[in-house]
PAVODREN-681660 format. One record per residue (C-alpha): residue in three letters; residue number from 1; x, y, z. Coordinates in pm, 1 decimal, decimal comma, always signed. Layout:
# PAVODREN-681660
<'ALA' NUM <X Y Z>>
...
This chain:
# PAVODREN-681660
<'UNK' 1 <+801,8 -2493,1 +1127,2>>
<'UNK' 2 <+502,1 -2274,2 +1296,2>>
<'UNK' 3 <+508,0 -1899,5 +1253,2>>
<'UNK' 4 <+607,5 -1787,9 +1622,4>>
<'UNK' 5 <+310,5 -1557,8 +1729,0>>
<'UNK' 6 <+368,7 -1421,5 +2066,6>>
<'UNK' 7 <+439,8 -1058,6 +2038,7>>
<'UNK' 8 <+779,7 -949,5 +2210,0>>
<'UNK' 9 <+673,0 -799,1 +2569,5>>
<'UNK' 10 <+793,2 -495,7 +2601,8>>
<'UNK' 11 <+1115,9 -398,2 +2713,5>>
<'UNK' 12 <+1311,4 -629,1 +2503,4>>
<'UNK' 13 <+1599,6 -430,4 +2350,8>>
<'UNK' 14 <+1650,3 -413,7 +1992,0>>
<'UNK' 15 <+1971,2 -258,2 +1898,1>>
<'UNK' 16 <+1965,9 +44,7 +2062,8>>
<'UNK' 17 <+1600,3 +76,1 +2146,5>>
<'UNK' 18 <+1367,4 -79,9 +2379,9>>
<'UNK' 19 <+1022,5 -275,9 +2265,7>>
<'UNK' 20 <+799,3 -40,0 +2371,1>>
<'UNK' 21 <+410,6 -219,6 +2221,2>>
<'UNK' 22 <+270,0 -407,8 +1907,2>>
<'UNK' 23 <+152,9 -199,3 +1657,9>>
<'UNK' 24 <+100,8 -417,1 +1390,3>>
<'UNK' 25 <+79,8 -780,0 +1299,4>>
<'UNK' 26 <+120,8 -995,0 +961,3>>
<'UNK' 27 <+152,8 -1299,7 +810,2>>
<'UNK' 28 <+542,1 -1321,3 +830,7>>
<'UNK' 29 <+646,3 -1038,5 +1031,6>>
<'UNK' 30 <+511,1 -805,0 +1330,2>>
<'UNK' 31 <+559,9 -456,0 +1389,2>>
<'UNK' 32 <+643,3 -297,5 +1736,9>>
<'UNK' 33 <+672,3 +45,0 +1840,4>>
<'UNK' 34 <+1021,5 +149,7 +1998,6>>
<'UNK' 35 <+1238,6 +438,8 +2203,0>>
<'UNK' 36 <+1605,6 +466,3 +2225,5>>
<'UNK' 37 <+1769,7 +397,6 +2513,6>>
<'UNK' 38 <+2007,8 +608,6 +2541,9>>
<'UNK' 39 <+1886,7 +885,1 +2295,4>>
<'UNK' 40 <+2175,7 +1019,4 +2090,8>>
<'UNK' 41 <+2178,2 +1352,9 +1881,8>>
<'UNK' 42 <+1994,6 +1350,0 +1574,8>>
<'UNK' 43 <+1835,4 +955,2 +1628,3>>
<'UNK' 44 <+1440,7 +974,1 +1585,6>>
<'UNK' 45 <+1255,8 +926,9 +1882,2>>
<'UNK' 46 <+1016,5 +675,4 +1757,6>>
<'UNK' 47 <+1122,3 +381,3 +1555,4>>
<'UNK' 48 <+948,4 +135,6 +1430,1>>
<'UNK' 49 <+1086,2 -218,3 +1415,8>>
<'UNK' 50 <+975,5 -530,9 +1176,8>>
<'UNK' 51 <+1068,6 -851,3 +1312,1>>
<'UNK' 52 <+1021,0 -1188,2 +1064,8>>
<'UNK' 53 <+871,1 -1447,6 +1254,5>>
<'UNK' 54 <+1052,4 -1734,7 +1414,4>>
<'UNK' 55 <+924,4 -2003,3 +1231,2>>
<'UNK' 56 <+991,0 -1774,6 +894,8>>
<'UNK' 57 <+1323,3 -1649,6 +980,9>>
<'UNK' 58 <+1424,0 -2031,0 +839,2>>
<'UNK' 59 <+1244,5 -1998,4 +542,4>>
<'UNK' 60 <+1513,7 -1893,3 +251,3>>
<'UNK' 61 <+1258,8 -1661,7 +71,8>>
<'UNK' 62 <+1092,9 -1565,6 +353,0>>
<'UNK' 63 <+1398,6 -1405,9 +483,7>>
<'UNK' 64 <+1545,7 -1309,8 +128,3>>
<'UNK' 65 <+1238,9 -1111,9 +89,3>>
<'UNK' 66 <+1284,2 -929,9 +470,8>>
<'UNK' 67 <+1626,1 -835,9 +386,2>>
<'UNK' 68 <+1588,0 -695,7 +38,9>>
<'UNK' 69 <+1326,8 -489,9 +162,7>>
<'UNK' 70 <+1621,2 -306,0 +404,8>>
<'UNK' 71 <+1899,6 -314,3 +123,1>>
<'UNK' 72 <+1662,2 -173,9 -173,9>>
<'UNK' 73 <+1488,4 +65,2 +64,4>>
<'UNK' 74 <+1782,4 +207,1 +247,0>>
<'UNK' 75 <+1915,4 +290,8 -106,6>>
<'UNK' 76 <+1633,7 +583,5 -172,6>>
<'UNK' 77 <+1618,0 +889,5 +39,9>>
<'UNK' 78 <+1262,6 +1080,1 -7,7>>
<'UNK' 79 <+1099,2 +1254,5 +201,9>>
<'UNK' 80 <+797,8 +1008,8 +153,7>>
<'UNK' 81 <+975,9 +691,5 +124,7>>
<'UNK' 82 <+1020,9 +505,8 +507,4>>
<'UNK' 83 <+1374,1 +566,7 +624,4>>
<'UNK' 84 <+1571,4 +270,9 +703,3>>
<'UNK' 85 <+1761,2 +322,4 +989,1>>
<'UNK' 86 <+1930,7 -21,5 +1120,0>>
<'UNK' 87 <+1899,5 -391,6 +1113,2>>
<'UNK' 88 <+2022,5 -735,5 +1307,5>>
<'UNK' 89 <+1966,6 -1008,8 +1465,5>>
<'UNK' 90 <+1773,5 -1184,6 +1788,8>>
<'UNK' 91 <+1752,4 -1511,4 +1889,1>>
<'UNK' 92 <+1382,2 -1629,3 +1951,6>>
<'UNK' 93 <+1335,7 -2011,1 +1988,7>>
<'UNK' 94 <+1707,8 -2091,7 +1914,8>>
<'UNK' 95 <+1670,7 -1938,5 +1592,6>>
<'UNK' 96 <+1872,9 -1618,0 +1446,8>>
<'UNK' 97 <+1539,5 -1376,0 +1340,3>>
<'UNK' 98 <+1620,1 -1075,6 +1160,5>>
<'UNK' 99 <+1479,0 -755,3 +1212,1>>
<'UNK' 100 <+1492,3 -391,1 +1071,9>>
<'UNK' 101 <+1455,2 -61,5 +1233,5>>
<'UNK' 102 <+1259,5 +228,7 +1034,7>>
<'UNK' 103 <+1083,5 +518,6 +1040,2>>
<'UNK' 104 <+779,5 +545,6 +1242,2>>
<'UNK' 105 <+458,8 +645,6 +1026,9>>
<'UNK' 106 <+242,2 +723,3 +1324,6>>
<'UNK' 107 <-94,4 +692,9 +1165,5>>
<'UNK' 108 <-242,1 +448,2 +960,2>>
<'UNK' 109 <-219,2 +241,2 +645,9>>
<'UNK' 110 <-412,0 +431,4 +358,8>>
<'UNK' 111 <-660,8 +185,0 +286,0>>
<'UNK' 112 <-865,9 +379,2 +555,8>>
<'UNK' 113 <-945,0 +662,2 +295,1>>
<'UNK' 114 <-1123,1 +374,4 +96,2>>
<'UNK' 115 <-1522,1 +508,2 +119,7>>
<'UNK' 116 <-1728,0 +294,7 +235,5>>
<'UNK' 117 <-2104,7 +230,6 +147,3>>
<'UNK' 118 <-2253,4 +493,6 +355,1>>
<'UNK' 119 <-1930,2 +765,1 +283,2>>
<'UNK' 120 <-1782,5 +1022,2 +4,9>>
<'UNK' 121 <-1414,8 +999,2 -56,8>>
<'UNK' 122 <-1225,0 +1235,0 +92,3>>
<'UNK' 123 <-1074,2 +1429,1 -177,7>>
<'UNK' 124 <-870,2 +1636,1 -60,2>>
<'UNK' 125 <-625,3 +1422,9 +157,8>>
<'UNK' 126 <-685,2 +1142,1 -161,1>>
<'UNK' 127 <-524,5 +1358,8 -373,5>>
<'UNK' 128 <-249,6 +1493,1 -124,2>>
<'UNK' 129 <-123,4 +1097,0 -76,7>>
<'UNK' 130 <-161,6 +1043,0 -401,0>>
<'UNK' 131 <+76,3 +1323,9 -544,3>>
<'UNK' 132 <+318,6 +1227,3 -248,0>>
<'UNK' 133 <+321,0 +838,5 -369,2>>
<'UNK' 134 <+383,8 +968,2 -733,3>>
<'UNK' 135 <+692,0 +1191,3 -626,0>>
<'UNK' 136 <+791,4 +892,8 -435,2>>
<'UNK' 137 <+749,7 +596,3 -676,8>>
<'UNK' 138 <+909,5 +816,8 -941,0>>
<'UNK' 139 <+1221,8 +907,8 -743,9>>
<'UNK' 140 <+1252,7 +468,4 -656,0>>
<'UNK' 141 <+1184,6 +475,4 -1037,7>>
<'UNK' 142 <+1463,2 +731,9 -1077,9>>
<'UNK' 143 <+1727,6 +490,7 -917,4>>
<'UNK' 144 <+1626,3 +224,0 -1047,4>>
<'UNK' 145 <+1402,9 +44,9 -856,5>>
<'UNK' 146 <+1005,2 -91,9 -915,5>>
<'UNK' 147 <+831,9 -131,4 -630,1>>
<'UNK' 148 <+636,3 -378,9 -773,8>>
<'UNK' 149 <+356,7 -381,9 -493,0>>
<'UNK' 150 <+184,5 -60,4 -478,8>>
<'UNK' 151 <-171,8 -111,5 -281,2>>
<'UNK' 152 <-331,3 +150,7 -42,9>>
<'UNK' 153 <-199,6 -102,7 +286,8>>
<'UNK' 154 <+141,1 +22,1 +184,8>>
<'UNK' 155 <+125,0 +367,4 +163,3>>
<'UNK' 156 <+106,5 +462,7 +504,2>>
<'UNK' 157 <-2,6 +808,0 +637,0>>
<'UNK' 158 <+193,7 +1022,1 +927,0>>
<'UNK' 159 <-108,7 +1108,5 +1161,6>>
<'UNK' 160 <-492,1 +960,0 +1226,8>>
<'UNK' 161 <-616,1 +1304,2 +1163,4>>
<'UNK' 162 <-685,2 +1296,0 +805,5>>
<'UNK' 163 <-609,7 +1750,8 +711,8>>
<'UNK' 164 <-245,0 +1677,5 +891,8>>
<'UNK' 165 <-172,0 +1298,4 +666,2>>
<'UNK' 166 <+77,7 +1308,2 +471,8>>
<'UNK' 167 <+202,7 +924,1 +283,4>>
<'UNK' 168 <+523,7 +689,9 +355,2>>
<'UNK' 169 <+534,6 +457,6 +25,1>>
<'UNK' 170 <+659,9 +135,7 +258,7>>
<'UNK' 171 <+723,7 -248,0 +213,5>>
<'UNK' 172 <+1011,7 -281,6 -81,8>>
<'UNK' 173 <+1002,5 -663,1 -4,8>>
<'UNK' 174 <+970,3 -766,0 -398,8>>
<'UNK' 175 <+1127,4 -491,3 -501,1>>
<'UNK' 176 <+1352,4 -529,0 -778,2>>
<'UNK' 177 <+1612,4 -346,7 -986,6>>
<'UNK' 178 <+1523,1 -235,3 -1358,1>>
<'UNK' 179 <+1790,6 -462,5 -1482,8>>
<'UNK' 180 <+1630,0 -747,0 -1283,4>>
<'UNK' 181 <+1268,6 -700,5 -1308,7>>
<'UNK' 182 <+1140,4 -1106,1 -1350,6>>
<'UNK' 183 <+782,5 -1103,1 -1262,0>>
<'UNK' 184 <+761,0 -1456,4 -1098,4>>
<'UNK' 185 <+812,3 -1595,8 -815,7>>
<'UNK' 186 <+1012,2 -1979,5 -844,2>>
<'UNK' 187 <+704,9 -2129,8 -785,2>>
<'UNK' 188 <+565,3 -1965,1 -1082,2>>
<'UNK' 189 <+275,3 -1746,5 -885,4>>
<'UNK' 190 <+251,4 -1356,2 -898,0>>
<'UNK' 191 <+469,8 -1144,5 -651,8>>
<'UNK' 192 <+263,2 -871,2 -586,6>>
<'UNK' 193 <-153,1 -801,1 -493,6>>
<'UNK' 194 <-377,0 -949,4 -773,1>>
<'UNK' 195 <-656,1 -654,9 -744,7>>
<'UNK' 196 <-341,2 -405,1 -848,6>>
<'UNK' 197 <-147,0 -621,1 -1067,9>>
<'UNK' 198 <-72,7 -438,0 -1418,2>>
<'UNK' 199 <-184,1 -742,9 -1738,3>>
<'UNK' 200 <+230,3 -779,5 -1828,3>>
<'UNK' 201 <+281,8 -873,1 -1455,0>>
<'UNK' 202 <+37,6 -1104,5 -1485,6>>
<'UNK' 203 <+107,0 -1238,0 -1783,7>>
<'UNK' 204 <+507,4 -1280,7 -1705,6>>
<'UNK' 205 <+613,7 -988,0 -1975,1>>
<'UNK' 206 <+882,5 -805,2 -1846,7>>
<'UNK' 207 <+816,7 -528,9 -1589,0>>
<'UNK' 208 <+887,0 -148,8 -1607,1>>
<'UNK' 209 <+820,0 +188,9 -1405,2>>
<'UNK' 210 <+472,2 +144,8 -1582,9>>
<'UNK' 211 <+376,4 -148,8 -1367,2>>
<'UNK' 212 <+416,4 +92,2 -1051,1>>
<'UNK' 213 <+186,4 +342,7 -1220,4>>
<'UNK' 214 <-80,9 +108,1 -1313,3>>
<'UNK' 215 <-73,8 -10,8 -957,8>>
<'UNK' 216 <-115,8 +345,2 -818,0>>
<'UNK' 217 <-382,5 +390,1 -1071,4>>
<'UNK' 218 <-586,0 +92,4 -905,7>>
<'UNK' 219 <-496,8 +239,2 -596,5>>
<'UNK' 220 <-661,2 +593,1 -697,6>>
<'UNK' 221 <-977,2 +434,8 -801,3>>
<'UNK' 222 <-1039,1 +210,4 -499,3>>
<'UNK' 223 <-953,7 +558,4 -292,3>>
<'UNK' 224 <-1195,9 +694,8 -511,7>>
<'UNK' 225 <-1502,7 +450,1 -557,8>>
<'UNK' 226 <-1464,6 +231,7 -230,1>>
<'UNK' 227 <-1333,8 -48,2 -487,7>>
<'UNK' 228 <-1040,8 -166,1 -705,2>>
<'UNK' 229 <-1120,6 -134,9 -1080,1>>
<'UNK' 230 <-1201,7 -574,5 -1127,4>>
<'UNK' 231 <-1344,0 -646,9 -794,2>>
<'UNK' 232 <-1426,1 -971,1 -912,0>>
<'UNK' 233 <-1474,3 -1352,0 -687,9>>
<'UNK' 234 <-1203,2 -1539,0 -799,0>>
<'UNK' 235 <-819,8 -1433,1 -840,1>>
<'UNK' 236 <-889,5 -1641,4 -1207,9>>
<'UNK' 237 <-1185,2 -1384,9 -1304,9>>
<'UNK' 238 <-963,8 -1109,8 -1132,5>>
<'UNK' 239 <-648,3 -1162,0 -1348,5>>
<'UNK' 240 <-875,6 -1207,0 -1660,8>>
<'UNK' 241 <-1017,2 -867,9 -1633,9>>
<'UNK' 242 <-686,0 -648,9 -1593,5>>
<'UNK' 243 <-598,2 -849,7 -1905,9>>
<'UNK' 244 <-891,6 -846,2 -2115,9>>
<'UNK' 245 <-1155,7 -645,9 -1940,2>>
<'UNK' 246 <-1236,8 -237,5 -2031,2>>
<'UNK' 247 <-1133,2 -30,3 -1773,0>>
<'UNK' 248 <-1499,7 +74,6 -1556,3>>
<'UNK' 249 <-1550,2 +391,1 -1579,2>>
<'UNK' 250 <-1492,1 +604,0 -1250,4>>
<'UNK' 251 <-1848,0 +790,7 -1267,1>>
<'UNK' 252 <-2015,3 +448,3 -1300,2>>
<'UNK' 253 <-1954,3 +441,3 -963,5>>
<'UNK' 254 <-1942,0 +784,0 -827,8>>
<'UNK' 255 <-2176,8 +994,3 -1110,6>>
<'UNK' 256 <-2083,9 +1319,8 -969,7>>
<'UNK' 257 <-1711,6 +1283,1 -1066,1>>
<'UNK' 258 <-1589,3 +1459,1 -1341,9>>
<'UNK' 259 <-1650,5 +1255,2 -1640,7>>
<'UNK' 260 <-1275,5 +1351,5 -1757,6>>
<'UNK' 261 <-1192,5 +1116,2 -1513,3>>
<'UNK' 262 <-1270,9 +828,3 -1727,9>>
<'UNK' 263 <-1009,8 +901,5 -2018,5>>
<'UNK' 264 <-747,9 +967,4 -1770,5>>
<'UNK' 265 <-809,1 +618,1 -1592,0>>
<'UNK' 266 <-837,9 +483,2 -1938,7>>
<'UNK' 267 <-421,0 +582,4 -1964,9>>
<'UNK' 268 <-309,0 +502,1 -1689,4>>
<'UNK' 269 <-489,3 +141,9 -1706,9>>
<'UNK' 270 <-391,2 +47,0 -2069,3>>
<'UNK' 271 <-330,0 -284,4 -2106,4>>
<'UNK' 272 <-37,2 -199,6 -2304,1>>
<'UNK' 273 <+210,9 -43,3 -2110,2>>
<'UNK' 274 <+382,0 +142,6 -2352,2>>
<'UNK' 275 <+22,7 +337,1 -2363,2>>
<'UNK' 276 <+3,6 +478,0 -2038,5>>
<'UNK' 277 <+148,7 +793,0 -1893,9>>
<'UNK' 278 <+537,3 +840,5 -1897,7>>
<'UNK' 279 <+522,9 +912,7 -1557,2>>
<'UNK' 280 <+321,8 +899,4 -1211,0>>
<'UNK' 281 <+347,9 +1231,2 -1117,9>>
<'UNK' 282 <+198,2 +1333,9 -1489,0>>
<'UNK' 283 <-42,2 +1099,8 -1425,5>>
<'UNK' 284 <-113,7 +1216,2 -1101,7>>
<'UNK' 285 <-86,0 +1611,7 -1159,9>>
<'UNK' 286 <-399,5 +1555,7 -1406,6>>
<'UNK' 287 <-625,8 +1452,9 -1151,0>>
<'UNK' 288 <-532,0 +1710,4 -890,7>>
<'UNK' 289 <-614,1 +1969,4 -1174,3>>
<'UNK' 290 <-923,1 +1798,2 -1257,8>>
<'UNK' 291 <-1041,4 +1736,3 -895,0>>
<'UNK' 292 <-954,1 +2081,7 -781,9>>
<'UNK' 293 <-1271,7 +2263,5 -700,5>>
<'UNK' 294 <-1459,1 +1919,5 -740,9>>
<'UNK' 295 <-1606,7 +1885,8 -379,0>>
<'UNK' 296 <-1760,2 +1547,1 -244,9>>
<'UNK' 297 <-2138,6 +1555,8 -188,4>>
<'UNK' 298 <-2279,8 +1513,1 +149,0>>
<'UNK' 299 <-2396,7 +1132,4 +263,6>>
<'UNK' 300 <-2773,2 +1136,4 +276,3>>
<'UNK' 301 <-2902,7 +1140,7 +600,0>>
<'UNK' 302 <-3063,6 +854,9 +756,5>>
<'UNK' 303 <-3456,9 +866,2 +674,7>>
<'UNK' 304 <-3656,7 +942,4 +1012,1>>
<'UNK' 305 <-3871,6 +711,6 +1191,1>>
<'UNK' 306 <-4175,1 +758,6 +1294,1>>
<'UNK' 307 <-4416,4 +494,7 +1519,2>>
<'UNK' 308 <-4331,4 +237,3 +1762,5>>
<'UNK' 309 <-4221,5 -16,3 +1478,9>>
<'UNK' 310 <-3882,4 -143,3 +1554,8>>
<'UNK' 311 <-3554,0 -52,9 +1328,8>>
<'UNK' 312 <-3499,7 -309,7 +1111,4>>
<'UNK' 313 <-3169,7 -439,5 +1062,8>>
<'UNK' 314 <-2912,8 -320,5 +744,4>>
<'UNK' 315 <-2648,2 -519,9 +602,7>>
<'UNK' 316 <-2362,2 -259,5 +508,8>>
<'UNK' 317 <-2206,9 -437,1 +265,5>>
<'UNK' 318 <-1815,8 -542,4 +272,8>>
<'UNK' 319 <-1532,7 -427,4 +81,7>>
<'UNK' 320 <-1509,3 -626,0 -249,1>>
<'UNK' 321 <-1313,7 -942,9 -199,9>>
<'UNK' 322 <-968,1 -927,4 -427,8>>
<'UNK' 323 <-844,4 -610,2 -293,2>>
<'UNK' 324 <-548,7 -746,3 -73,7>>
């Protein structure tokens, strides 16, 4: 059955809230901005609701996956975890498609503080998110729960303006329990995004609170360098690397890092899980300390022209493929 794409128009009630616009679309579920409509004390004023597609809403794992993501999530209460606040039901083409009702982030998904070509990371909000995603991976780690998909698109940030950010870990949708941690799917594939995917994930080992951290860790150094750690072609040559491959070094990439860096990435990326930190906010505390008075240099400016001869064009590069 085909995906149903045609956003809900606004107005259509939810619950207790009205579809207000689309803020988001994926693959098996869109996101829509929403008001109450009849505000009551202490409800939120924005929510944000994910509704699984039509043509998904059938699908057993499709939907298995949507409503884990409510019953693991709505289990941890952190002040930078999303808040689940209610889920149901509507019928769109004769189908029963679920949908959930959570916090509102308000700004972006994370991935925007990836540099690009021409930029400098910005190190201080990098390092703000990131010690907010530690506290809250550790504190899902306390109860429990791996996330088991840590990437920059699901850490989301509370405003656009990047001094005022602060990060919503999101998306618990293969989420597990410690006691239940299987790292494949029934089909035999990896749950989770290859360019973050720690080697025992990969390799069908059993998972841990480690497999979060290493995740974060790519995360860091994509925030970092404007790519993963094994931005390689193919998911084969990707998944080879995290198992086999030494970890690049940070100031390959960005020389004017401090060179400390390196050892520290070197941890938290061990192949052997067992080696790295006990801990993401450990992890995480070292390279606040280390990148404290460490200040991003200024992008060269662009060269002046002179003459009547025409500006050629530049190709700016793309992010490295393997990332999502």
């Amino acid at each position: 059955m085909t995906a149903r794409r045609e956003p809900l128009p606004p107005g259509t009630v939810l619950g207790n809230h009205l579809i207000e616009r689309l803020v988001g679309a994926g693959s098996s579920a869109d996101v829509y901005l929403a008001h109450p409509r009849a505000p009551r004390p202490g409800d939120p004023g924005s929510v944000a609701f994910k509704v699984l597609h039509s043509g998904e809403a059938g699908q057993h794992v499709a939907r298995a996956r949507f409503e884990r993501e409510f019953t693991i999530a709505s289990l941890l209460h952190h002040r930078h975890i999303v808040r689940m606040y209610d889920h149901g039901e509507l019928t769109v083409d004769g189908l029963p498609t679920p949908w959930m009702a959570m916090q509102y982030a308000g700004g972006p998904a994370s991935d925007v503080l990836i540099p690009g070509p021409a930029t400098e990371p910005d190190l201080p909000t990098i390092v703000r998110v990131a010690t907010q995603s530690a506290a809250a991976l550790d504190h899902a780690h306390h109860h429990d729960v791996i996330h088991r998909d840590v990437k920059p698109a699901n850490i989301l940030l509370t405003s656009r303006t990047a001094s005022a950010a602060d990060a919503l870990l999101s998306d618990f949708g293969i989420a597990q329990f410690l006691d239940d941690a299987r790292p494949l799917a029934r089909n035999g594939r990896v749950r989770g995004s290859i360019a973050y995917a720690a080697p025992e994930l990969l390799q069908a080992q059993r998972l841990s609170p480690s497999t979060d951290l290493y995740a974060l860790a790519c995360s860091l150094i994509e925030w970092l360098t404007g790519k993963p750690p094994y931005p390689r072609q193919t998911a084969f040559a990707i998944t080879y690397a995290h198992i086999r491959d030494p970890v690049p070094p940070l100031t390959g990439r960005r020389p004017w890092l401090p060179s400390s860096l390196n050892s520290v990435f070197a941890k938290a990326l061990a192949k052997d899980p067992g080696h790295r930190y006990e801990t993401c906010e450990e992890f995480v505390s070292i390279i606040a300390r280390t990148l404290r008075d460490v200040t991003s240099p200024e992008p060269p400016r662009p060269a002046r022209r002179f003459g009547w001869f025409p500006k050629r064009d530049t190709d700016e590069g793309t992010r490295a493929e393997g990332r999502r």
